[in-house]
C-alpha atoms as a printed R data frame, in Angstrom:
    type eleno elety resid chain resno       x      y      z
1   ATOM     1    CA   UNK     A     1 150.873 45.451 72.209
2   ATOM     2    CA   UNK     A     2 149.408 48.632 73.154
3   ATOM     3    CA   UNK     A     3 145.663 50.031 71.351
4   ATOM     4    CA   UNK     A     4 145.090 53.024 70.103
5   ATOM     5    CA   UNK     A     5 141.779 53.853 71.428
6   ATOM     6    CA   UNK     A     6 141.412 56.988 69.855
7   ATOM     7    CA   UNK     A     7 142.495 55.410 66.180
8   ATOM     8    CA   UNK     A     8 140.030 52.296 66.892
9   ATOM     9    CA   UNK     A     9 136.703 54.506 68.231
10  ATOM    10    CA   UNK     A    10 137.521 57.081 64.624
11  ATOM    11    CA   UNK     A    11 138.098 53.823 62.630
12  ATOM    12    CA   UNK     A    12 135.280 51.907 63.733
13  ATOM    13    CA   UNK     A    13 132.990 54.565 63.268
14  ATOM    14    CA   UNK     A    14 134.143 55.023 59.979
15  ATOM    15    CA   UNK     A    15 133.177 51.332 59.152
16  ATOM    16    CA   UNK     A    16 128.963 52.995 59.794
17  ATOM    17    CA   UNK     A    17 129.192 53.569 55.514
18  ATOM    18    CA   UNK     A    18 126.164 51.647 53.911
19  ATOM    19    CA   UNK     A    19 125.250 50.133 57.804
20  ATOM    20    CA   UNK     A    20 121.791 50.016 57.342
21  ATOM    21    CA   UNK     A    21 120.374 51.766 60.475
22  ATOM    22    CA   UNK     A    22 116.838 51.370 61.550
23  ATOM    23    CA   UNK     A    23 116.095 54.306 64.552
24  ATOM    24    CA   UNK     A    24 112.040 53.700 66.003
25  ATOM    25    CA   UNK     A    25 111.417 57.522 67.547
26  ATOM    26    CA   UNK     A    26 113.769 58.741 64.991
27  ATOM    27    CA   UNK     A    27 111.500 61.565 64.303
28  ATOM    28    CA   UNK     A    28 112.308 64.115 67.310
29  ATOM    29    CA   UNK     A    29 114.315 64.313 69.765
30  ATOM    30    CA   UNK     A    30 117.371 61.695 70.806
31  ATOM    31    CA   UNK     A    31 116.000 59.636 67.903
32  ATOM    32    CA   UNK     A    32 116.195 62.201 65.537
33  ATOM    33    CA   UNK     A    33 119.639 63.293 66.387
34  ATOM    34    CA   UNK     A    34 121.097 59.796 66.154
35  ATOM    35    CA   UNK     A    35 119.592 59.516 62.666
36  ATOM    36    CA   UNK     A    36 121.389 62.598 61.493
37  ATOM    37    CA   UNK     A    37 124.985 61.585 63.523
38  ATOM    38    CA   UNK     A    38 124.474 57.956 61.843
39  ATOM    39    CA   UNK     A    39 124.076 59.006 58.438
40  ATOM    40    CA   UNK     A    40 126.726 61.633 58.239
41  ATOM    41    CA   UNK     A    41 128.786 58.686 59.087
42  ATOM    42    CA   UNK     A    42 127.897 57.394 56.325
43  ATOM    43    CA   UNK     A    43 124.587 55.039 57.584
44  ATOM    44    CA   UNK     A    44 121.961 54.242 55.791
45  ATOM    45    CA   UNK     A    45 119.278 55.325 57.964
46  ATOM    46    CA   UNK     A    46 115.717 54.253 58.519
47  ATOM    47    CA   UNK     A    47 114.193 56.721 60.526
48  ATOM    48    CA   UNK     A    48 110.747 55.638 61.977
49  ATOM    49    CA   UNK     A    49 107.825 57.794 63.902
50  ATOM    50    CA   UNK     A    50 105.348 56.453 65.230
51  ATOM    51    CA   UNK     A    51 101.802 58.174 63.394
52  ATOM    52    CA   UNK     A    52 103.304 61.053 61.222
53  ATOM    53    CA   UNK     A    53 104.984 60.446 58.290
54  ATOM    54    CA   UNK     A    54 105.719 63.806 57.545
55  ATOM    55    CA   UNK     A    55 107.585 64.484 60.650
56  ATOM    56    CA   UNK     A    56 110.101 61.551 59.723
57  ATOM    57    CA   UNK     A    57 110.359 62.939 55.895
58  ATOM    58    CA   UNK     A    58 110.922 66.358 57.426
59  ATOM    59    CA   UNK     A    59 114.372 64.376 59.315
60  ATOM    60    CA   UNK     A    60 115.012 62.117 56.303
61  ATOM    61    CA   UNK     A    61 114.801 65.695 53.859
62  ATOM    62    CA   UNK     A    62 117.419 67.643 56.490
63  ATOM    63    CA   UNK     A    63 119.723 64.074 55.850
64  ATOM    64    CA   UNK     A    64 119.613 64.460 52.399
65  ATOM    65    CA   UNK     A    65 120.582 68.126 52.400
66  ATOM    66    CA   UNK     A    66 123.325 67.107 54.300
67  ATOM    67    CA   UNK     A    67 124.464 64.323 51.841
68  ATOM    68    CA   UNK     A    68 123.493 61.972 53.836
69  ATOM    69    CA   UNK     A    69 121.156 58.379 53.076
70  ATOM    70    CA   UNK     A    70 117.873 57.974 54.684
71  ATOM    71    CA   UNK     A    71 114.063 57.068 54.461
72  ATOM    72    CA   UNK     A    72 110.806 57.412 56.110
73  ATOM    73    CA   UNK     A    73 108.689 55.319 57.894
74  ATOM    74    CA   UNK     A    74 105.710 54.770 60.161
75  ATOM    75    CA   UNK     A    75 105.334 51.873 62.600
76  ATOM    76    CA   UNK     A    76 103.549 51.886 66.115
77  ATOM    77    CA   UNK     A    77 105.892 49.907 67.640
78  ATOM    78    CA   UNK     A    78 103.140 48.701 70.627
79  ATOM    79    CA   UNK     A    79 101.756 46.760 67.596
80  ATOM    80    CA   UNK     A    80 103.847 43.511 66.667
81  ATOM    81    CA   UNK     A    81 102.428 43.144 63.336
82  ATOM    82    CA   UNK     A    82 103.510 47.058 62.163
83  ATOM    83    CA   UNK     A    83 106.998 45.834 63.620
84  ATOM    84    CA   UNK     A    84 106.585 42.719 61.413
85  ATOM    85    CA   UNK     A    85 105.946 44.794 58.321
86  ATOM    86    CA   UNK     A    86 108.357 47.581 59.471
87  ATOM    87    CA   UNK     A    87 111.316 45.116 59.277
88  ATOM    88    CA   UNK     A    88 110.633 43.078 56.016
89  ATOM    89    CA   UNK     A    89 110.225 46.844 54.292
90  ATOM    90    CA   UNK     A    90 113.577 48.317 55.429
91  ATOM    91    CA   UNK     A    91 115.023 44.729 54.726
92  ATOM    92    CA   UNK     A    92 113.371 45.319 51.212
93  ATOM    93    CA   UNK     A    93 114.232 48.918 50.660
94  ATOM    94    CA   UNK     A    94 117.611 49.558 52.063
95  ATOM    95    CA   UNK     A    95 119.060 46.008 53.067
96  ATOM    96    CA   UNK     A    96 119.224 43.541 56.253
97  ATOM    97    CA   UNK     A    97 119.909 45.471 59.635
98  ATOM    98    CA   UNK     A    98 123.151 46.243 61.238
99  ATOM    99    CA   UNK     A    99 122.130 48.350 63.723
100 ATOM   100    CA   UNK     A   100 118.914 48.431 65.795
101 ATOM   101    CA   UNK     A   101 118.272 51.273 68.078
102 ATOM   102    CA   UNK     A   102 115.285 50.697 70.203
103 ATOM   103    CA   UNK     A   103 114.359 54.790 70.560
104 ATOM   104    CA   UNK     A   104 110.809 54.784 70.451
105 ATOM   105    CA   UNK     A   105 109.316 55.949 73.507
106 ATOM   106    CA   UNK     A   106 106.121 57.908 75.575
107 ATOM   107    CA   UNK     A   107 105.761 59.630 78.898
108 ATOM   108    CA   UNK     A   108 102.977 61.158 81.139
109 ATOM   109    CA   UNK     A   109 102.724 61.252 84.785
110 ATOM   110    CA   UNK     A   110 100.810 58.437 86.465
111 ATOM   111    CA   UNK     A   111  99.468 59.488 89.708
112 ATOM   112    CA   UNK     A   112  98.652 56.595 92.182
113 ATOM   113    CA   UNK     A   113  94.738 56.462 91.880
114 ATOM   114    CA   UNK     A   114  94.039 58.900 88.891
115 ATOM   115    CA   UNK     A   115  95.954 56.222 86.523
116 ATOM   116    CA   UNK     A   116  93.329 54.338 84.004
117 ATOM   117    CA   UNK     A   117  94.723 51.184 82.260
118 ATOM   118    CA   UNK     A   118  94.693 52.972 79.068
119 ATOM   119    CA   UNK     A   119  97.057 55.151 79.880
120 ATOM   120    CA   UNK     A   120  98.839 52.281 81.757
121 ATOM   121    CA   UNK     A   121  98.770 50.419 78.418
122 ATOM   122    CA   UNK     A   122 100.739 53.190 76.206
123 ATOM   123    CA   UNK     A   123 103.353 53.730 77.811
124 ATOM   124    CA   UNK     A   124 103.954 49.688 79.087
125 ATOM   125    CA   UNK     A   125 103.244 48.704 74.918
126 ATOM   126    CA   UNK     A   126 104.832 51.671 73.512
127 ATOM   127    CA   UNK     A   127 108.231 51.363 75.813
128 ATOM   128    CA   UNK     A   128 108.735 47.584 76.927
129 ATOM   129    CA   UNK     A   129 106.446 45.836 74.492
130 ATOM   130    CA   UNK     A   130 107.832 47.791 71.230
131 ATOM   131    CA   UNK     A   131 111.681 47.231 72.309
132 ATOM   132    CA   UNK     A   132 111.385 43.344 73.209
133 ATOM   133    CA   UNK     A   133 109.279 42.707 69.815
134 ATOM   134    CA   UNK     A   134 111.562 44.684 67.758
135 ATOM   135    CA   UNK     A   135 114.594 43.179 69.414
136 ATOM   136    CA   UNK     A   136 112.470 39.562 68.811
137 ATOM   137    CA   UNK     A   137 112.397 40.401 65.258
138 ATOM   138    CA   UNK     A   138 115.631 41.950 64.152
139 ATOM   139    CA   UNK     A   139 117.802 39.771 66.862
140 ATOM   140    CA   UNK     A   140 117.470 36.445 65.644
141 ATOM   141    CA   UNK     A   141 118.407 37.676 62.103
142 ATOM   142    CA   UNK     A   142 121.490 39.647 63.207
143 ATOM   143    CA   UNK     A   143 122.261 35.898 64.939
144 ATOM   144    CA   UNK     A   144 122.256 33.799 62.009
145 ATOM   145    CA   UNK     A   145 124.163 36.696 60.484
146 ATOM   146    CA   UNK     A   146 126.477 36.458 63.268
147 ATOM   147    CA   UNK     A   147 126.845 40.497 63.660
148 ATOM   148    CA   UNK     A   148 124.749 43.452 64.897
149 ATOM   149    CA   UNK     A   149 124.172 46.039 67.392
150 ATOM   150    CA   UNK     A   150 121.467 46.447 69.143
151 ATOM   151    CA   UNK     A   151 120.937 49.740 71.941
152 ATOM   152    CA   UNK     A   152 117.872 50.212 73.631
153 ATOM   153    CA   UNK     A   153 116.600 52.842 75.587
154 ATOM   154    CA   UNK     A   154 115.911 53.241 79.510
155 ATOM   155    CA   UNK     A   155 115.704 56.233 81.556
156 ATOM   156    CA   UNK     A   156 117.104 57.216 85.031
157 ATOM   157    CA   UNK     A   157 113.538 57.485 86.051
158 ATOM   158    CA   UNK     A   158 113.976 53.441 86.180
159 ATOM   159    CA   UNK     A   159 116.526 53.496 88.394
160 ATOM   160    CA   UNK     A   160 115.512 56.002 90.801
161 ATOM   161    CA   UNK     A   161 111.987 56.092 92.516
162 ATOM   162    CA   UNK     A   162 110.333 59.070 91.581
163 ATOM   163    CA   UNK     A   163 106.044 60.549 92.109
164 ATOM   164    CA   UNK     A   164 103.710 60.073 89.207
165 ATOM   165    CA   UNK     A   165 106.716 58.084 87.526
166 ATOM   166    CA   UNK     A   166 105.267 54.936 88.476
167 ATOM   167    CA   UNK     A   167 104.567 53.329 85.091
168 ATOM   168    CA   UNK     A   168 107.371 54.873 83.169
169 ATOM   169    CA   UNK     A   169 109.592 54.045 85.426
170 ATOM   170    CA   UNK     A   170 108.860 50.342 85.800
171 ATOM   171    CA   UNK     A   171 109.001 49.723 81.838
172 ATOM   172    CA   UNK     A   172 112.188 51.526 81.553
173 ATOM   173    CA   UNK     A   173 113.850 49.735 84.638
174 ATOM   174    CA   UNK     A   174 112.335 46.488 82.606
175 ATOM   175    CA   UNK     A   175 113.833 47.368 79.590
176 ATOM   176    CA   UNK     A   176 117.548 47.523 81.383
177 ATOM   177    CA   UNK     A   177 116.845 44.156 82.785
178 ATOM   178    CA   UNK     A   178 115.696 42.677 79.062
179 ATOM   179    CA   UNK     A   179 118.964 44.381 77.812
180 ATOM   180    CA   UNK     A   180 121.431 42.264 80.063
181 ATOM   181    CA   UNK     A   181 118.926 39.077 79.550
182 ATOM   182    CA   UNK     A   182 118.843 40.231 75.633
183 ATOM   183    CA   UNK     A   183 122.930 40.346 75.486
184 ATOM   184    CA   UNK     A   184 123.313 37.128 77.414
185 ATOM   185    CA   UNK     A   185 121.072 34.756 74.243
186 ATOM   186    CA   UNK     A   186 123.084 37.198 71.664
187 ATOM   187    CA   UNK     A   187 126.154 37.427 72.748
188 ATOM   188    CA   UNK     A   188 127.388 34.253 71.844
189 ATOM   189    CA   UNK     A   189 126.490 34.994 68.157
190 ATOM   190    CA   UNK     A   190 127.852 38.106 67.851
191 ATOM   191    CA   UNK     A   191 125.624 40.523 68.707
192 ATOM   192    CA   UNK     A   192 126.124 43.645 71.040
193 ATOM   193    CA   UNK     A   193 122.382 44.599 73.183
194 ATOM   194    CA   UNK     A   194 123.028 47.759 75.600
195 ATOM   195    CA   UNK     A   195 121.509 50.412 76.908
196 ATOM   196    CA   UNK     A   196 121.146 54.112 77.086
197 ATOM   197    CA   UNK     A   197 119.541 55.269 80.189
198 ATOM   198    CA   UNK     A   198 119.308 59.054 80.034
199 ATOM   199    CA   UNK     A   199 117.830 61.690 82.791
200 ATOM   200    CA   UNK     A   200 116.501 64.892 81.561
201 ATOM   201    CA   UNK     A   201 117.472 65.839 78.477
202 ATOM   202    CA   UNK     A   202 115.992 68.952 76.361
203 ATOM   203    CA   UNK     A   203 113.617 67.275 73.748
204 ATOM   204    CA   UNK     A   204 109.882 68.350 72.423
205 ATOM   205    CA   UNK     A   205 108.945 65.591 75.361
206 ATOM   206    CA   UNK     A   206 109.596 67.829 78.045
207 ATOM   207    CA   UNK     A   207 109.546 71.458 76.350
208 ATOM   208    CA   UNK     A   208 106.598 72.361 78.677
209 ATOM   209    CA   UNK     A   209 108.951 72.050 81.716
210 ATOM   210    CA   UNK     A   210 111.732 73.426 80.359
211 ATOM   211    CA   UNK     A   211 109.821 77.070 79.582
212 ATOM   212    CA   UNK     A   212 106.749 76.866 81.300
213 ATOM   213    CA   UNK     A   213 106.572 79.262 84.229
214 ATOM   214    CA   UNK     A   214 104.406 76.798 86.256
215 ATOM   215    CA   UNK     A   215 107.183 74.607 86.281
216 ATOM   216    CA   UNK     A   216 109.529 76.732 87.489
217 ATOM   217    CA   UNK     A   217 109.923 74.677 90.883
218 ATOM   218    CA   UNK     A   218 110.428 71.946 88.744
219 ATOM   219    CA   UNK     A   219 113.103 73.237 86.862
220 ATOM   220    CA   UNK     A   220 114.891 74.524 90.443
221 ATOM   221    CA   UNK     A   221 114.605 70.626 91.653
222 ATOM   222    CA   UNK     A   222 115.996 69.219 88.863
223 ATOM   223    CA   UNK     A   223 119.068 71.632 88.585
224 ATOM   224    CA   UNK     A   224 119.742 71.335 92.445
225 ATOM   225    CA   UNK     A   225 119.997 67.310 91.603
226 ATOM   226    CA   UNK     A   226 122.346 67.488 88.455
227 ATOM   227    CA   UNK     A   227 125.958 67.335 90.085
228 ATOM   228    CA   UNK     A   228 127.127 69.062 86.816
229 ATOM   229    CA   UNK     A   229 124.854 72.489 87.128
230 ATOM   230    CA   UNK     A   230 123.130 71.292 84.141
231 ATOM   231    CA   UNK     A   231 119.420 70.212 84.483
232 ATOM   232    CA   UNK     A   232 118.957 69.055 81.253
233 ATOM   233    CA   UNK     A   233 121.689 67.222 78.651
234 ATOM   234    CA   UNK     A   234 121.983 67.995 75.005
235 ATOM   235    CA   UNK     A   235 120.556 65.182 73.124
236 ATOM   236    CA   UNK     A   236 123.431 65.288 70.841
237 ATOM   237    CA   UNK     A   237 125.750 64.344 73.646
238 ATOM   238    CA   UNK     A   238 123.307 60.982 73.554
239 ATOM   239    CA   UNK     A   239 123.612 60.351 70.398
240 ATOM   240    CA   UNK     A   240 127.234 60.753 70.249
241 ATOM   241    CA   UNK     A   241 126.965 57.643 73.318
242 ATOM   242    CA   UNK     A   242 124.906 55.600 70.760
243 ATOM   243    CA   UNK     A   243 127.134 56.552 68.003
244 ATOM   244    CA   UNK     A   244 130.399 54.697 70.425
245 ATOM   245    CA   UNK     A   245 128.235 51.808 71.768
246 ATOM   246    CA   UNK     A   246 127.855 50.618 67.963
247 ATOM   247    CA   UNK     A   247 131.537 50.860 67.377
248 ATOM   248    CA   UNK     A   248 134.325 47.715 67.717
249 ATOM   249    CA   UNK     A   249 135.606 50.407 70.494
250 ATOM   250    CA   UNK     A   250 132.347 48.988 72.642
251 ATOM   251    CA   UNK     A   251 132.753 45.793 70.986
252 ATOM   252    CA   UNK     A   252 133.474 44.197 74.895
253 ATOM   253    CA   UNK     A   253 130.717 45.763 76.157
254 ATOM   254    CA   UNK     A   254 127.301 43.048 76.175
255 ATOM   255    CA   UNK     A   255 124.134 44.267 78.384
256 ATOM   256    CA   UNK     A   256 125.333 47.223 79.942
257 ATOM   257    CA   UNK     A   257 123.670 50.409 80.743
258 ATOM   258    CA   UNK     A   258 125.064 53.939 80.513
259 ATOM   259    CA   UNK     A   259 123.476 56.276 82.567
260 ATOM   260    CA   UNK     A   260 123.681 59.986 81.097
261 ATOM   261    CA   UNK     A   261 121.965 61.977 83.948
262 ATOM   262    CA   UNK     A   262 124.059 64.926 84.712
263 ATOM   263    CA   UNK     A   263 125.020 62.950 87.775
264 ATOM   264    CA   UNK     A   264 121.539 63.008 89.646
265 ATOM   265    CA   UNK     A   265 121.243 59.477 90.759
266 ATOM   266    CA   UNK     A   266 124.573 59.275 92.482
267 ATOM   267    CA   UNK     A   267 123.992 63.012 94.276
268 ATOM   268    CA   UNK     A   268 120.459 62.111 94.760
């Protein structure tokens, strides 16, 4: 019997109403555009930042406006016992979770030499540490449910060597790794863990290269790489990748990774 792929993708998606959603990073950027494409599926949406409050009110008020559901939060995700109360809130306040997406996430450059272990620290708790302890709290629940979607969050940088990357790079090529290792214990109980590995995309994280006349160079480096002409995605288009990853239409798909670089790596 043939499948309709288009019909199953619209109808799955359509099956997001009253999912509770909890986004870490939801505040800006990719995070904060999956929070609004989840809830005007009808989600409801816990969107999470990571110190201010007020930035993840000012996502949750645009929701609303919208029609959508959604509430703030705060958690520092590098700190297991904020994920701890993070979880048994939204479990509280809007209801156990569906969907986990693992968004949360910092960069700098880390030179070889000029790199101090606090900075080493941030980005290695914030990234790796924060996914695999909010995976080790929400993924044994969705288990015993016997349902949920997890999607974390890598970054070409793990895949392909790159200067001053050094750190970032290694967390987010861990973080691929934990996905596939994450899927294989889940699996089984019916939980999908994948992964969203994007290049560079146009987000407040990387506004400074993207206008910034000193990185003009930059800017000429990373276009020349992109196969499509485009040096920088549309963090919509990720969100729309989360948005099929958590529908039956990826329901095959257990600890994979989607790469969503303009085609650098493979023209690199």
């Amino acid at each position: 019997m043939q499948i309709n792929l288009i019909y199953l993708l619209r109808n799955s998606i359509l099956q997001l109403k009253d999912k509770v959603v909890l986004v870490t990073g939801g505040s800006s950027g990719i995070g904060a555009e999956i929070c609004a494409l989840f809830a005007s599926e009808g989600a409801k949406v816990g969107v999470v930042a990571s110190k201010n409050k007020d930035k993840a009110q000012n996502i949750v008020n645009l929701i609303k406006a919208d029609g959508g559901f959604a509430e703030p939060y705060v958690c520092n995700v590098s700190e297991v016992n904020e994920i701890d109360k993070l979880v048994t809130s939204v479990t509280l306040n809007i209801g156990s979770i569906d969907i986990l997406i693992n968004c949360a996430g910092v960069f700098f450059p880390t030179k070889l030499g000029d790199t101090v272990e606090k900075d080493y620290d941030e980005i290695v708790d914030t990234c790796l540490k924060g996914t695999f302890f909010m995976c080790n709290t929400v993924g044994p629940v969705m288990a015993k449910r016997g349902s949920g979607k997890i999607v974390n969050f890598g970054s070409a940088a793990g895949i392909q060597g790159r200067s001053s990357y050094i750190v970032y790079g290694a967390a987010k090529a861990a973080i691929m790794q934990m996905t596939r290792s994450l899927a294989c214990e889940l699996a089984p109980n019916g939980v999908n863990v994948n992964c969203i590995s994007p290049g560079n995309t146009a987000t407040p994280m990387n506004e400074n290269v993207r206008t910034e006349e000193s990185y003009a160079n930059t800017r000429e480096i990373i276009t020349e790489r992109a196969l499509s002409g485009r040096p920088f995605s549309d963090p919509k288009e990720i969100a729309a990748m989360a948005l099929f990853l958590v529908s039956d239409a990826a329901k095959p798909m257990h600890g994979e990774t989607v790469v969503m670089d303009e085609g650098a790596n493979i023209g690199f």
